[in-house]
LONUPA-66182 format. One record per atom (N, C-alpha, C): residue in one letter; residue number from 1; atom name; x negated, y negated, z negated. Coordinates in Angstrom, 3 decimals, padded with zeros to 6 digits. Atoms other than C-alpha are relative to their C-alpha. Layout:
BEGIN
{'A' NUM 'CA' {X Y Z}},
...
# end
This chain:
BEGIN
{'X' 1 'N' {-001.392 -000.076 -000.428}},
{'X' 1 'CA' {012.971 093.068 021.417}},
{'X' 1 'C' {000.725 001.021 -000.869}},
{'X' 2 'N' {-000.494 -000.906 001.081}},
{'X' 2 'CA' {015.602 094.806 019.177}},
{'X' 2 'C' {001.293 000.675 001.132}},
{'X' 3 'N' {-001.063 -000.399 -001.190}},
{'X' 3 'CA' {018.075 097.006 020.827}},
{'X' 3 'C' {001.527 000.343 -001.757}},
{'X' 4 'N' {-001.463 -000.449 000.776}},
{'X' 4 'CA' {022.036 097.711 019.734}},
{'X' 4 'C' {000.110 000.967 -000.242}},
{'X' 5 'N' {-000.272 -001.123 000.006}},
{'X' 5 'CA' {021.553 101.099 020.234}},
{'X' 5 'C' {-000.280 001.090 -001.205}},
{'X' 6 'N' {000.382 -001.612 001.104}},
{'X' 6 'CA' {021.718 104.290 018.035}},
{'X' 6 'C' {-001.390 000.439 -000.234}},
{'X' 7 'N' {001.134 -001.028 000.068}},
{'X' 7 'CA' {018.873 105.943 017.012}},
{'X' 7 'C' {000.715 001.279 -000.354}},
{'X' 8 'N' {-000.241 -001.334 000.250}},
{'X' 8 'CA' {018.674 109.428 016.986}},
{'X' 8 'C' {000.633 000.921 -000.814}},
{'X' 9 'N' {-000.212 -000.401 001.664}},
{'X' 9 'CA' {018.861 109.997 013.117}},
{'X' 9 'C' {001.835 -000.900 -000.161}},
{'X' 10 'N' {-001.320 000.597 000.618}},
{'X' 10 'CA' {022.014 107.684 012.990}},
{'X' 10 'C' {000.772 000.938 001.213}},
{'X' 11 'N' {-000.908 -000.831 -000.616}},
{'X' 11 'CA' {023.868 109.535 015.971}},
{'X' 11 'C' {000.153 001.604 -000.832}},
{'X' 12 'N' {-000.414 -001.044 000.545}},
{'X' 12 'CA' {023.342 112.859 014.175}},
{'X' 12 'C' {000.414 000.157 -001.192}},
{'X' 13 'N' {-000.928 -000.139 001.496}},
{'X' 13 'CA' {024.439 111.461 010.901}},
{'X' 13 'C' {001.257 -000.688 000.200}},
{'X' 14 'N' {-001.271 000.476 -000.193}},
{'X' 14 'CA' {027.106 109.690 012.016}},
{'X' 14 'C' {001.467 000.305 000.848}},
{'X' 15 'N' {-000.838 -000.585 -001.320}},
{'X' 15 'CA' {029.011 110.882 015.465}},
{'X' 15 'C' {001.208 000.964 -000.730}},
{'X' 16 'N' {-001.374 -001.139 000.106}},
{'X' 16 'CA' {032.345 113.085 014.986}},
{'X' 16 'C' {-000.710 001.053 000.394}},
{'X' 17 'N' {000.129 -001.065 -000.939}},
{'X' 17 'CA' {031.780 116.421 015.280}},
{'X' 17 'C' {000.240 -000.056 001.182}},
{'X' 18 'N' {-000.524 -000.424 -001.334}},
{'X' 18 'CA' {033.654 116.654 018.375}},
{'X' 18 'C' {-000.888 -000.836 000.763}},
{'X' 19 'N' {001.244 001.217 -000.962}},
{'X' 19 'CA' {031.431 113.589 019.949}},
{'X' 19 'C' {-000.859 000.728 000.454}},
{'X' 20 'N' {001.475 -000.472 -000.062}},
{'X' 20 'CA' {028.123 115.177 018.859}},
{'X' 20 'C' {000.295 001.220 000.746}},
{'X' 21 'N' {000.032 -001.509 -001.093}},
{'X' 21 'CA' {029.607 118.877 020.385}},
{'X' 21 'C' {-000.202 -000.387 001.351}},
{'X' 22 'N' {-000.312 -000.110 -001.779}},
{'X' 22 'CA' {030.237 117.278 023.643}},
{'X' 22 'C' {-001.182 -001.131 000.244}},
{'X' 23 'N' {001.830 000.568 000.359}},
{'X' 23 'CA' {026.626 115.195 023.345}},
{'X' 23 'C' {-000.661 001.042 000.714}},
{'X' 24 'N' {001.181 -000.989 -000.037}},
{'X' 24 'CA' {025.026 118.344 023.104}},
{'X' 24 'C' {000.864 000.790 001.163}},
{'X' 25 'N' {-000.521 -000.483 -001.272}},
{'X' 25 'CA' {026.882 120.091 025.929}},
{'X' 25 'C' {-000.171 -000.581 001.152}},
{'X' 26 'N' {000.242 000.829 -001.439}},
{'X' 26 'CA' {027.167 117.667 028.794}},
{'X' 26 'C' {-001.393 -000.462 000.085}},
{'X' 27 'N' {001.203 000.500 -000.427}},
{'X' 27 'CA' {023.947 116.218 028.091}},
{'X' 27 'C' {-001.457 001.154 -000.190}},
{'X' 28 'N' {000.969 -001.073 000.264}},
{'X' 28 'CA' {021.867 119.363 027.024}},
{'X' 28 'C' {000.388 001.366 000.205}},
{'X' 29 'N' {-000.230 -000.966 -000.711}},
{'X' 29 'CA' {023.733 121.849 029.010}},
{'X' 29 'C' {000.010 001.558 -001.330}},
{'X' 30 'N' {-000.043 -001.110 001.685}},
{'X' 30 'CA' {024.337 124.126 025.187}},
{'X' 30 'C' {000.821 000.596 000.126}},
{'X' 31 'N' {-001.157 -000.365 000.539}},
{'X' 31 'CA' {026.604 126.543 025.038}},
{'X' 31 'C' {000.358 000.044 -001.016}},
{'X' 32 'N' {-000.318 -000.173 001.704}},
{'X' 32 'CA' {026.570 126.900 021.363}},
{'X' 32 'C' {-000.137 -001.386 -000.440}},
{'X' 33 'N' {000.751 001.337 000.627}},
{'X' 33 'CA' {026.987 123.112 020.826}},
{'X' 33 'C' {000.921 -000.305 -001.079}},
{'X' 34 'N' {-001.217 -000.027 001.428}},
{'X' 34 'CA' {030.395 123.472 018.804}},
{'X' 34 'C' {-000.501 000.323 -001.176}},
{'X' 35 'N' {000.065 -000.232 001.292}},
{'X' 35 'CA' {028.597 125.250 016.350}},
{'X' 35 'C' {-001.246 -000.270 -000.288}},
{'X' 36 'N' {000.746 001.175 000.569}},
{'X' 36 'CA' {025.613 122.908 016.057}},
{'X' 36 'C' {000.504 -000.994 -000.057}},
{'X' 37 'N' {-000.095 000.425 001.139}},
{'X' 37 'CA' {027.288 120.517 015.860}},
{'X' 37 'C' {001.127 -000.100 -001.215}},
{'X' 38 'N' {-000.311 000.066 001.084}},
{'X' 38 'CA' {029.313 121.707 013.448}},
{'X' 38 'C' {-001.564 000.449 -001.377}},
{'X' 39 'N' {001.428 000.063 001.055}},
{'X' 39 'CA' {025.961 122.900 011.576}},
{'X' 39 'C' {-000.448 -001.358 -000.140}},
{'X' 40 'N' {000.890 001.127 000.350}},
{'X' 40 'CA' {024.768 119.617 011.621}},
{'X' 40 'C' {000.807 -000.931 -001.041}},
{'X' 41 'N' {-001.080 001.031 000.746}},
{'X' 41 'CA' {027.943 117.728 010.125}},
{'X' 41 'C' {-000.208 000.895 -001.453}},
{'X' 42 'N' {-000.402 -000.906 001.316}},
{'X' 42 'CA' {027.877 120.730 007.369}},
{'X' 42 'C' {-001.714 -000.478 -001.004}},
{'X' 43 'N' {001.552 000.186 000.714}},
{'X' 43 'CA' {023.964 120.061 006.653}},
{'X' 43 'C' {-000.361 -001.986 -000.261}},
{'X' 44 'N' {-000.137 001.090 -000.147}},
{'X' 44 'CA' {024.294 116.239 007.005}},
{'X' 44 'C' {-000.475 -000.743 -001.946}},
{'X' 45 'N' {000.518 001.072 -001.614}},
{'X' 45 'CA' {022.610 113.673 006.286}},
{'X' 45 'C' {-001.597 000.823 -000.203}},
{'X' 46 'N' {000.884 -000.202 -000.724}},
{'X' 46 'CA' {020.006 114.806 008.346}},
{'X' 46 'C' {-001.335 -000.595 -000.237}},
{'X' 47 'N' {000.994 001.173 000.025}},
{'X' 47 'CA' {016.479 113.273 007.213}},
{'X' 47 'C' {-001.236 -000.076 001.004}},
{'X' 48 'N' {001.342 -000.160 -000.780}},
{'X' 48 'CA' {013.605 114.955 009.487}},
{'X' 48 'C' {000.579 000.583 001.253}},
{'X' 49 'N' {-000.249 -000.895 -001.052}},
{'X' 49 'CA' {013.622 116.452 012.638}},
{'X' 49 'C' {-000.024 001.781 -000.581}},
{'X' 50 'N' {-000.795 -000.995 000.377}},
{'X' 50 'CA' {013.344 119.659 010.698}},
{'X' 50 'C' {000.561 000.980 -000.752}},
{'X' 51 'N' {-001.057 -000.653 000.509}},
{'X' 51 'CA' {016.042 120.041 009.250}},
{'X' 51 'C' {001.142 -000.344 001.053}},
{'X' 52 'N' {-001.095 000.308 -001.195}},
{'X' 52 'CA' {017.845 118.982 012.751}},
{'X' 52 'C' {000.106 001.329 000.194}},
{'X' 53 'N' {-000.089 -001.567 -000.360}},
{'X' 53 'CA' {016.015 122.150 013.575}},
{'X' 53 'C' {000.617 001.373 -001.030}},
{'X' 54 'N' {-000.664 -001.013 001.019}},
{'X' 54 'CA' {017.158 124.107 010.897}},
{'X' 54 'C' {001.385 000.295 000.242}},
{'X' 55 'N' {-001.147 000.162 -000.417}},
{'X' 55 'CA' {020.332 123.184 011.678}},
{'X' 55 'C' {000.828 000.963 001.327}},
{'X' 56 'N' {-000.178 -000.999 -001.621}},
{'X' 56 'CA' {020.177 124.445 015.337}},
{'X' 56 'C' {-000.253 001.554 -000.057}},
{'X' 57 'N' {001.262 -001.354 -000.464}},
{'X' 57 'CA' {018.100 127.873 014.294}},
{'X' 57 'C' {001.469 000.429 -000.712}},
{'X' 58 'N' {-000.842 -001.085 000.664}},
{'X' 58 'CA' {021.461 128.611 011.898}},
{'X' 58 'C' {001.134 000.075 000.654}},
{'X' 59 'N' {-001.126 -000.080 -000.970}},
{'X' 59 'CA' {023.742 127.806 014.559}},
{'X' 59 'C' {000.156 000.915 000.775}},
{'X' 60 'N' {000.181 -001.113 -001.322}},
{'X' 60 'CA' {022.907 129.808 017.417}},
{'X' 60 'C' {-000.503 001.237 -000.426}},
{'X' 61 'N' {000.510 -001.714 000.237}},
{'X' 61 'CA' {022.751 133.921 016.974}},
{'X' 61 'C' {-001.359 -000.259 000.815}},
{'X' 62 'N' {001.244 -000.436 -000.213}},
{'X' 62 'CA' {019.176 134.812 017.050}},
{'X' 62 'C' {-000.147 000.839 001.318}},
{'X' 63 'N' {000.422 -001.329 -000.733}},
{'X' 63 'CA' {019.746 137.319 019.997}},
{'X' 63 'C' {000.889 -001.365 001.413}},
{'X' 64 'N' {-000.434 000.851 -000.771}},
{'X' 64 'CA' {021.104 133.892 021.723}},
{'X' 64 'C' {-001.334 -000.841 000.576}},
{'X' 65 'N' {000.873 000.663 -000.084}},
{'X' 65 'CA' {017.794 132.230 021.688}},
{'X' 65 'C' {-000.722 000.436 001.123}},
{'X' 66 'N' {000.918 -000.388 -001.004}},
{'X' 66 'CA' {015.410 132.072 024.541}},
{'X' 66 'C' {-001.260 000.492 -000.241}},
{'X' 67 'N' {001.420 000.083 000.190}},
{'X' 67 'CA' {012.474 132.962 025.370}},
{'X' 67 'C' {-001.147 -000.665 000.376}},
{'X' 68 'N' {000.965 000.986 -000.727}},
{'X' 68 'CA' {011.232 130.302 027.384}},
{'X' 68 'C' {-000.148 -001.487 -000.744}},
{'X' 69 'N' {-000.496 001.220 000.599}},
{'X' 69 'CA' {012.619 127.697 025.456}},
{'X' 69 'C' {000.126 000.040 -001.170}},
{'X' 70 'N' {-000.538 -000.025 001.579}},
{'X' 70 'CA' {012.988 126.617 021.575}},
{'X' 70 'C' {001.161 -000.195 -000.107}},
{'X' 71 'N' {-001.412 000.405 -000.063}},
{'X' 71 'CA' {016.171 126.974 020.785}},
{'X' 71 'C' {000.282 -001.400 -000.622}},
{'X' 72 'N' {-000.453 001.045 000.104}},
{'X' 72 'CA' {016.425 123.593 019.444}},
{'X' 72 'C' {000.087 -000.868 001.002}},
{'X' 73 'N' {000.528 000.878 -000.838}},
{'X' 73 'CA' {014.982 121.965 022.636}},
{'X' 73 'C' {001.404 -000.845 000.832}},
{'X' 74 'N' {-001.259 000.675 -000.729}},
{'X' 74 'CA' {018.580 121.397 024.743}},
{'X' 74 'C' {000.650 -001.021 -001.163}},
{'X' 75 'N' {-000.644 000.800 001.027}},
{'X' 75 'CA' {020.069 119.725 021.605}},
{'X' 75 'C' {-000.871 -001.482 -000.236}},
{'X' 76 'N' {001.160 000.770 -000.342}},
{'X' 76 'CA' {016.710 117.600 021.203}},
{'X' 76 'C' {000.336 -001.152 001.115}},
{'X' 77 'N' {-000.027 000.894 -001.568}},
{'X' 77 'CA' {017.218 116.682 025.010}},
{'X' 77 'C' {001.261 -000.586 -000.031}},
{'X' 78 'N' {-000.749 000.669 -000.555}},
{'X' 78 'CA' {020.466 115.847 024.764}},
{'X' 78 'C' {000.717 -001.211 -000.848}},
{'X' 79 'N' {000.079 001.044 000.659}},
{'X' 79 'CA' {020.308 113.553 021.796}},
{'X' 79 'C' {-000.783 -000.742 000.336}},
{'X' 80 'N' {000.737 000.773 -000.264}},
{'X' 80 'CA' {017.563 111.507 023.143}},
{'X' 80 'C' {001.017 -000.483 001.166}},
{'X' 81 'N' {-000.773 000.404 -000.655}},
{'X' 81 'CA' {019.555 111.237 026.119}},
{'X' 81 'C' {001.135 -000.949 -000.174}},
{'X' 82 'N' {-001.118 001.126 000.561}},
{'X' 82 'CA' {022.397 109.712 024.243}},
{'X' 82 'C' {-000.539 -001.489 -000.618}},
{'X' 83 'N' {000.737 001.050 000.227}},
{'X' 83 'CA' {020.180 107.747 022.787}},
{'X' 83 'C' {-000.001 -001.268 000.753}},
{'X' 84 'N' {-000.126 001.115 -001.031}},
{'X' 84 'CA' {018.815 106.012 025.669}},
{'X' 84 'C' {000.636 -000.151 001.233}},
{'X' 85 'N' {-001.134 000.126 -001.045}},
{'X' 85 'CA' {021.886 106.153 027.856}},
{'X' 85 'C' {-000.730 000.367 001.397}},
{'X' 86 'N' {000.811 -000.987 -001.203}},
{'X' 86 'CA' {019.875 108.101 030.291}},
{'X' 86 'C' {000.960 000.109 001.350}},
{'X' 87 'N' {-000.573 000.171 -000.850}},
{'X' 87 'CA' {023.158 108.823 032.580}},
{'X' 87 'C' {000.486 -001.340 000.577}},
{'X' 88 'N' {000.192 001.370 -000.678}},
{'X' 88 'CA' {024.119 105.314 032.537}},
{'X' 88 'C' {-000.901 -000.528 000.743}},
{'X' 89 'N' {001.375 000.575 -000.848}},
{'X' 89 'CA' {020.319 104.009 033.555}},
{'X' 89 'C' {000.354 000.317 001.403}},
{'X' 90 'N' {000.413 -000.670 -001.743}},
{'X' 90 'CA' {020.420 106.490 036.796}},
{'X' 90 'C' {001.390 -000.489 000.598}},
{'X' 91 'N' {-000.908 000.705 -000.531}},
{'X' 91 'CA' {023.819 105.347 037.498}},
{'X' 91 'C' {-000.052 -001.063 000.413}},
{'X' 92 'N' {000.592 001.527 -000.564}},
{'X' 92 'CA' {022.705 101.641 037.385}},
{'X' 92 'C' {-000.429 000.385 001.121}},
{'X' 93 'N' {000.810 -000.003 -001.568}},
{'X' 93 'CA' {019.731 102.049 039.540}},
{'X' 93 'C' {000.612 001.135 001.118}},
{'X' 94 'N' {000.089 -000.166 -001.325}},
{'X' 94 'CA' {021.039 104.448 042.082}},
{'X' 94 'C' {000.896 -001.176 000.405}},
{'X' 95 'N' {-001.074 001.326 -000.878}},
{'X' 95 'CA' {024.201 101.552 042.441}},
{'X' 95 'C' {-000.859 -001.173 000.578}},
{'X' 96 'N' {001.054 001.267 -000.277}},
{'X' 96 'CA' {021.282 098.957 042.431}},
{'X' 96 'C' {-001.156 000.285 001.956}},
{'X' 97 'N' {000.861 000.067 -001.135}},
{'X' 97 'CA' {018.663 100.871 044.759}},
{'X' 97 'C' {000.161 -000.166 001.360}},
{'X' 98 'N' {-000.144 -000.415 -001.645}},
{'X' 98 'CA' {020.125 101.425 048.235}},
{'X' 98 'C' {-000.023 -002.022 000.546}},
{'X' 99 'N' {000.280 001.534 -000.436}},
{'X' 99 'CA' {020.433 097.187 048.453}},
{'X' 99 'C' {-001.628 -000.246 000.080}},
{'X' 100 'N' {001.473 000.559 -000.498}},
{'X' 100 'CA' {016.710 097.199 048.296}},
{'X' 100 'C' {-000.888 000.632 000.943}},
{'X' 101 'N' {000.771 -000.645 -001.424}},
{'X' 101 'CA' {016.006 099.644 051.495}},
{'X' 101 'C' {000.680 -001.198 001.125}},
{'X' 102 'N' {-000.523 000.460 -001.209}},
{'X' 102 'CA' {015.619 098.140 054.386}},
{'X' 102 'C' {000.089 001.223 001.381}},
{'X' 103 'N' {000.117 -001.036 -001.153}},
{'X' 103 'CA' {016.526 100.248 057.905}},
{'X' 103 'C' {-001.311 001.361 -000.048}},
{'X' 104 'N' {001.403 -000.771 -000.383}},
{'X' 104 'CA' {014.197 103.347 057.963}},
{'X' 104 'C' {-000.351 000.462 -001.421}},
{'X' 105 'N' {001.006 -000.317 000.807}},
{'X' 105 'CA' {013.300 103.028 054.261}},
{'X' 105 'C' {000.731 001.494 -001.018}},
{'X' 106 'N' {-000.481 -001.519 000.421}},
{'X' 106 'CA' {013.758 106.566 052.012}},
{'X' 106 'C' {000.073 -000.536 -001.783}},
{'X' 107 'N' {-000.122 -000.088 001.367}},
{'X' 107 'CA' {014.942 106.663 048.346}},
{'X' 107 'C' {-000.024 001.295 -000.564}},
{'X' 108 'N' {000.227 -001.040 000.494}},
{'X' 108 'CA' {013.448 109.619 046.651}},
{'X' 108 'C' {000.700 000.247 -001.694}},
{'X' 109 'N' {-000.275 000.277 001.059}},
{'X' 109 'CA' {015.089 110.702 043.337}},
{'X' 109 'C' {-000.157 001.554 -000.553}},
{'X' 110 'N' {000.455 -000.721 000.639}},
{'X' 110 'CA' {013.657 113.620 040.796}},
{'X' 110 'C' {000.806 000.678 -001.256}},
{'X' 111 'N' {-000.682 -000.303 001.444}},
{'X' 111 'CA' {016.056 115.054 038.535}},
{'X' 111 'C' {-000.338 001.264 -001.047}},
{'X' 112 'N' {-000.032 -001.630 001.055}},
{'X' 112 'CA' {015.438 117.717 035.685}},
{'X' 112 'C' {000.901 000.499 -000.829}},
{'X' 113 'N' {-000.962 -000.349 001.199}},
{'X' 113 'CA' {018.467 118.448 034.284}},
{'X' 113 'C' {001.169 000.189 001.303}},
{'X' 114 'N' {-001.315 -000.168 -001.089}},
{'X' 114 'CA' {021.950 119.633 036.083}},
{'X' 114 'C' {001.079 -001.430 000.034}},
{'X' 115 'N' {-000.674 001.275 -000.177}},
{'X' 115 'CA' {023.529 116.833 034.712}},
{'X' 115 'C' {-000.226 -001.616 000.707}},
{'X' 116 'N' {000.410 000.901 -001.211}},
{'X' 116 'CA' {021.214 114.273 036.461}},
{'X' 116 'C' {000.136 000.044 001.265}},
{'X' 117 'N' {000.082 -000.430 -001.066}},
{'X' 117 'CA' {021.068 116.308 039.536}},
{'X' 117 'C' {001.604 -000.278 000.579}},
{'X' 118 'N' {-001.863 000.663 000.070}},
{'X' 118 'CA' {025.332 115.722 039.466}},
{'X' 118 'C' {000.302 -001.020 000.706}},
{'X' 119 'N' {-000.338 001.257 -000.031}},
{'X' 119 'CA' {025.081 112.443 039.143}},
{'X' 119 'C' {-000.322 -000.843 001.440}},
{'X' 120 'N' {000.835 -000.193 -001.605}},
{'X' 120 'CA' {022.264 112.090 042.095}},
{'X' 120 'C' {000.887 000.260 001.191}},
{'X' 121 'N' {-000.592 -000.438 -001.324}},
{'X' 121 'CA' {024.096 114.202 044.546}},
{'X' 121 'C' {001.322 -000.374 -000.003}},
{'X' 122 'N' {-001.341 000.852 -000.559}},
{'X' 122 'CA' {027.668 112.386 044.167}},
{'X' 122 'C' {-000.327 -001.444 000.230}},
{'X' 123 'N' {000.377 001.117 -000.298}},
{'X' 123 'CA' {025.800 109.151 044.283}},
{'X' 123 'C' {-000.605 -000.340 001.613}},
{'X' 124 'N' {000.104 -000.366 -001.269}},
{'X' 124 'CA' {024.359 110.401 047.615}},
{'X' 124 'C' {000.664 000.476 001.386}},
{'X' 125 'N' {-000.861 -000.664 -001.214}},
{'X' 125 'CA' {027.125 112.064 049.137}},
{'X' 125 'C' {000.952 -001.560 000.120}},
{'X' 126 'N' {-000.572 001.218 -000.067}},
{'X' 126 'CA' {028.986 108.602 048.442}},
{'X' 126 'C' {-000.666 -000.820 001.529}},
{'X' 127 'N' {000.658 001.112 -001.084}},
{'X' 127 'CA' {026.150 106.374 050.357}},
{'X' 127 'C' {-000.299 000.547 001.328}},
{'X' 128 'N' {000.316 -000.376 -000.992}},
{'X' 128 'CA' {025.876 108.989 052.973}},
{'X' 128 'C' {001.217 000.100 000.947}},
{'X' 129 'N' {-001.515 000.366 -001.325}},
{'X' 129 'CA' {029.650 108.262 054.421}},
{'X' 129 'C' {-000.576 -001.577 000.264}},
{'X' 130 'N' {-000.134 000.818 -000.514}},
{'X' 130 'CA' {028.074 104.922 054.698}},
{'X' 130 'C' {-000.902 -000.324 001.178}},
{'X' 131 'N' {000.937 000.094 -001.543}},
{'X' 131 'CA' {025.027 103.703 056.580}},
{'X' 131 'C' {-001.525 000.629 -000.678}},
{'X' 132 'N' {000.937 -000.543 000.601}},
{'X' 132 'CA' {022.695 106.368 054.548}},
{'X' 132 'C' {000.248 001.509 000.473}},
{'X' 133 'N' {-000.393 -001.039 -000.007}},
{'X' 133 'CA' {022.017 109.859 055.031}},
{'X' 133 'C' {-001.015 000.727 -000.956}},
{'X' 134 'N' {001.034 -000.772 000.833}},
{'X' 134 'CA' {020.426 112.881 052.998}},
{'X' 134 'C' {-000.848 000.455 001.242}},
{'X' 135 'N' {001.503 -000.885 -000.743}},
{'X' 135 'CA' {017.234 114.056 054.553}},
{'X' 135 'C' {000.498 001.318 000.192}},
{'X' 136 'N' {-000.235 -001.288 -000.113}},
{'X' 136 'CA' {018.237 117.478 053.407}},
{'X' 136 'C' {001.399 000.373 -001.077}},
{'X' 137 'N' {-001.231 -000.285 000.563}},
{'X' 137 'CA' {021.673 118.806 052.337}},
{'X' 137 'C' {-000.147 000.662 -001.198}},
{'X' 138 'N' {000.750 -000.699 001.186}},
{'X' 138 'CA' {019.997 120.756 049.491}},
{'X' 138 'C' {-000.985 -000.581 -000.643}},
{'X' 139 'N' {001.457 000.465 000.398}},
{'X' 139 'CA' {017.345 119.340 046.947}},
{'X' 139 'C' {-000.876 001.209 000.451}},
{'X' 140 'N' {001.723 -000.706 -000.191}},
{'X' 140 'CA' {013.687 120.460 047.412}},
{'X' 140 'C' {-000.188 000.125 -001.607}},
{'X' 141 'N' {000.557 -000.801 001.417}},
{'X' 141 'CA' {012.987 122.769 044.260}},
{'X' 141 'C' {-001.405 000.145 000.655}},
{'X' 142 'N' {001.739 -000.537 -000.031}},
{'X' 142 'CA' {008.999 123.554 043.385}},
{'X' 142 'C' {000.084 001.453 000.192}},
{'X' 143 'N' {-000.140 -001.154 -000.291}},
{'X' 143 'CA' {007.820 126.638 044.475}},
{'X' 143 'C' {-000.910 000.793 -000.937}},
{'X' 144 'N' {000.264 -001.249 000.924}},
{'X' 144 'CA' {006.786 129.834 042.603}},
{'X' 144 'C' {-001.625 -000.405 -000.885}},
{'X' 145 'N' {001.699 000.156 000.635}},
{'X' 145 'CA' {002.921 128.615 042.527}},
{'X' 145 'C' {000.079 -001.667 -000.563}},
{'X' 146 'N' {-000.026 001.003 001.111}},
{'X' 146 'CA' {003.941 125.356 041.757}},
{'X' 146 'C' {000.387 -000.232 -001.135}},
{'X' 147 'N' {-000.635 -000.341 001.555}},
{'X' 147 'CA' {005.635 126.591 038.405}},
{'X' 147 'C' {-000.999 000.387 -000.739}},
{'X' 148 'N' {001.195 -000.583 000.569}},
{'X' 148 'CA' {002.653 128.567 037.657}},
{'X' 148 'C' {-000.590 -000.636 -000.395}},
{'X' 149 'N' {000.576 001.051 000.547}},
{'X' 149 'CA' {000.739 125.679 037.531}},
{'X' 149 'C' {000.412 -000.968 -000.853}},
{'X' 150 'N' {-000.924 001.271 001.344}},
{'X' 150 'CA' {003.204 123.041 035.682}},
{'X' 150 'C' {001.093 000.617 000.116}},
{'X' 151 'N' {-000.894 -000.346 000.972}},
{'X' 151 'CA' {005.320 124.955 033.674}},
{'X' 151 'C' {001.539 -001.133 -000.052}},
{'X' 152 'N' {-000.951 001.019 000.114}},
{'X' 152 'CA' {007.370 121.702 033.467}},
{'X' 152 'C' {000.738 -000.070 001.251}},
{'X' 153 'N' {-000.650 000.649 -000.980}},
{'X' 153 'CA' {008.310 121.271 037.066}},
{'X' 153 'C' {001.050 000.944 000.561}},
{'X' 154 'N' {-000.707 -001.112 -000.680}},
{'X' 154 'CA' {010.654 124.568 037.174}},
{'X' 154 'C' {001.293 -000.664 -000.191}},
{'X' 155 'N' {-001.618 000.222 -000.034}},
{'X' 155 'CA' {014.033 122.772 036.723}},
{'X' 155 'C' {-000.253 -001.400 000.850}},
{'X' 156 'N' {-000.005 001.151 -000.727}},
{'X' 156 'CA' {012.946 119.765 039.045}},
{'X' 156 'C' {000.366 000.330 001.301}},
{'X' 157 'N' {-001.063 000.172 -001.112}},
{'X' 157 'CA' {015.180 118.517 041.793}},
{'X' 157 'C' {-000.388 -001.205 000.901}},
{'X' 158 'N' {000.240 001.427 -000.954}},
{'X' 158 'CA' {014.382 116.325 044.623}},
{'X' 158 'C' {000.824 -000.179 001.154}},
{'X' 159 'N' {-000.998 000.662 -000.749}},
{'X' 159 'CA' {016.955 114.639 046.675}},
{'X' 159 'C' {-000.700 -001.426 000.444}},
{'X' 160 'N' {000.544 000.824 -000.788}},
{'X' 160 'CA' {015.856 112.355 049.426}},
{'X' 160 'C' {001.533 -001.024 000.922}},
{'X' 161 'N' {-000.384 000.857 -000.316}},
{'X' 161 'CA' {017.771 109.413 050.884}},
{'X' 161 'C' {-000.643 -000.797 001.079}},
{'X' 162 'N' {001.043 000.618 -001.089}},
{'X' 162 'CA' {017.480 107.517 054.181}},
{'X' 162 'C' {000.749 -001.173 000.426}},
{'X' 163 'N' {-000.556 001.000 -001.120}},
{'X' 163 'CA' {018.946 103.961 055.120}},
{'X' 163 'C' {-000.148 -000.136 001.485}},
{'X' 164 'N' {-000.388 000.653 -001.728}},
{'X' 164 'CA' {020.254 103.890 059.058}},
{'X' 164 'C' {-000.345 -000.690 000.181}},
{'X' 165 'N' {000.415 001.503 -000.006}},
{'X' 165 'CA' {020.420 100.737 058.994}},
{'X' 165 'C' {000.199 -001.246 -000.324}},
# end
């Protein structure tokens, strides 16, 4: 199957600055995304991943960088994202899922990112004026020992869903 969509390498050689800034912002939560991507349009065209990273390491002040995180990683995340239309998908299926509970049944949904978690909880507060409610008015974050153990699951969000009826 062939898809229409962008690849990675063509969104970061191609996009408007201003596009790719607000790419890397909304979808990778960056503050410094103005001036990746203006680094990236200035270093362009882009052939490896890194020299994406290169890109990102001359953007962002050094005393900006994390320590938990590579500083390229939000930029990373939020080009793949564009990629595969990631907010669209969860948009689909939550519009899709609630037609396939029946009375009683629960729609669990996992987000790792603020901008998923967004999308989630206005999609929820929507179906819960109808004949749905949230379990809990707050997602269920992992707790301290569950971070310890998977590293990965510290920005995960769980929002629960319940068809009435």
């Amino acid at each position: 199957m062939t898809s229409s969509r962008p690849t990675a390498a063509e969104l970061a050689n191609e996009l408007p600055e201003a596009e790719l800034a607000r790419i890397i912002f909304e979808y990778g939560d960056e503050r410094h995304s103005r001036r990746i991507a203006r680094a990236i349009v200035r270093r362009r065209p882009l052939a490896t991943t890194g020299d994406l990273v290169a890109a990102v390491r001359g953007a962002v002040p050094r005393a900006a960088w994390s320590h938990r995180l590579h500083v390229a990683t939000r930029t990373f995340q939020a080009i793949r994202m564009a990629v595969n239309d990631e907010p669209g998908a969860l948009r689909q299926a939550l519009g899709d899922a609630p037609a396939l509970l029946a009375a009683g049944g629960r729609l669990g949904c996992i987000a790792f990112h603020s901008g998923e978690d967004r999308i989630v909880k206005q999609a929820f507060r929507t179906l819960a004026r109808q004949e749905f409610a949230e379990l809990e008015p707050s997602p269920l974050v992992p707790g301290d020992d569950e971070v310890r153990a998977n590293p990965r699951a510290r920005s995960a969000k769980l929002r629960v869903l319940e068809r009435l009826s």
